[in-house]
PLY file of the C-alpha trace (Angstrom):
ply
format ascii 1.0
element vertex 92
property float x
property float y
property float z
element edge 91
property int vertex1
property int vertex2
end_header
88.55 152.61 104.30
91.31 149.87 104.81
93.75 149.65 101.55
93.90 146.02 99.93
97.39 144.80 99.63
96.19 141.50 97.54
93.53 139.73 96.48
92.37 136.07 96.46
89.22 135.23 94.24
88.98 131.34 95.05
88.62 129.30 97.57
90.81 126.87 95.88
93.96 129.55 95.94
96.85 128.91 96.69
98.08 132.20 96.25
97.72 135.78 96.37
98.09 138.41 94.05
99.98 141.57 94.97
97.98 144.82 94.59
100.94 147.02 95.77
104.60 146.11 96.50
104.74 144.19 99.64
107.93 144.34 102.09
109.29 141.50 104.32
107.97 141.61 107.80
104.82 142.88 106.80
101.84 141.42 108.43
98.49 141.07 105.47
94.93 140.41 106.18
92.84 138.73 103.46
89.55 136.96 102.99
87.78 134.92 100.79
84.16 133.84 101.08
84.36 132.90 104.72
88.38 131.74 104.74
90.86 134.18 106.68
94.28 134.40 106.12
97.04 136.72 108.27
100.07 136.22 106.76
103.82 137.33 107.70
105.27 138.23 104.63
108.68 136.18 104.32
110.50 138.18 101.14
109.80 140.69 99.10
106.58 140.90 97.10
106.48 143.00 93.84
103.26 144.29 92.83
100.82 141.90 90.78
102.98 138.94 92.00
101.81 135.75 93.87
102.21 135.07 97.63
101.81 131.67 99.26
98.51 131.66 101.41
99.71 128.49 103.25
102.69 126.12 103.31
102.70 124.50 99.28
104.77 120.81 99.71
107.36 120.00 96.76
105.51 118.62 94.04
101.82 120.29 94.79
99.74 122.09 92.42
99.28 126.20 92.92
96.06 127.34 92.36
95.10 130.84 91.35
91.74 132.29 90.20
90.48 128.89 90.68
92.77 127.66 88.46
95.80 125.31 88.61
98.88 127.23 87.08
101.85 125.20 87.82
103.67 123.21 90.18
105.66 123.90 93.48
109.59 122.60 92.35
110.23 123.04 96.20
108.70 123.82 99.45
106.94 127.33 99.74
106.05 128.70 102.99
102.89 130.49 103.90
104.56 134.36 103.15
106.90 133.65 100.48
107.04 134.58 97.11
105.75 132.54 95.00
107.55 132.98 91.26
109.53 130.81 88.58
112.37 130.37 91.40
110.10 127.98 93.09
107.72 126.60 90.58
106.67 125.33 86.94
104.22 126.27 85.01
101.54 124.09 83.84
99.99 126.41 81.12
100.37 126.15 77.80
0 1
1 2
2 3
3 4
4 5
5 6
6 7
7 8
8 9
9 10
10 11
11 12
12 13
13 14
14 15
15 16
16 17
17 18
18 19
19 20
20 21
21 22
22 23
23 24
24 25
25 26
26 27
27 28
28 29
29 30
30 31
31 32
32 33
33 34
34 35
35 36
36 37
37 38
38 39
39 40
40 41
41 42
42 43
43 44
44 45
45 46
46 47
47 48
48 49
49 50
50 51
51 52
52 53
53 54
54 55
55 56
56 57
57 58
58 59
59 60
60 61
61 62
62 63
63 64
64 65
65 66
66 67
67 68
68 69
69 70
70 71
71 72
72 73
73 74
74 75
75 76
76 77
77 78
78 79
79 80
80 81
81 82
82 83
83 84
84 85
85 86
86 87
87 88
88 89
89 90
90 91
């Protein structure tokens, strides 16, 4: 059986979540409903932390678990981490 390396739960994410550490270079596989995603992984990943699913412009919302959670302060590419270097939060 394959191992997951992260998990998407929405349709509406723009993220990932980590399930294990993920290394640069790395090539991931994930699905959700009937939405693929291979992804290059572009820096580091630490486990339980998010990973852009697609290019997120300056200024967009980033969804996870169907939910908006903050703001992209610059461009994030499809790969790259995606942590309080690049974004705001929206919550609370």
């Amino acid at each position: 059986m394959p191992t997951v390396d992260a998990i998407v739960i929405s349709e509406k994410d723009s993220v990932a979540t980590a399930l294990r550490s993920i290394q640069t270079g790395e090539n991931i596989q994930l699905k959700v409903s009937d939405k693929s995603y291979e992804i290059v992984i572009l820096t580091d990943i630490p486990i339980f932390h998010k990973v852009a699913l697609h290019e997120i412009g300056q200024g967009e919302k980033i969804y996870k678990y169907g939910e908006v959670i903050g703001e992209a302060v610059s461009r994030i590419k499809a790969g790259e981490h995606v942590h309080s270097h690049n974004t705001v939060t929206l919550r609370g």
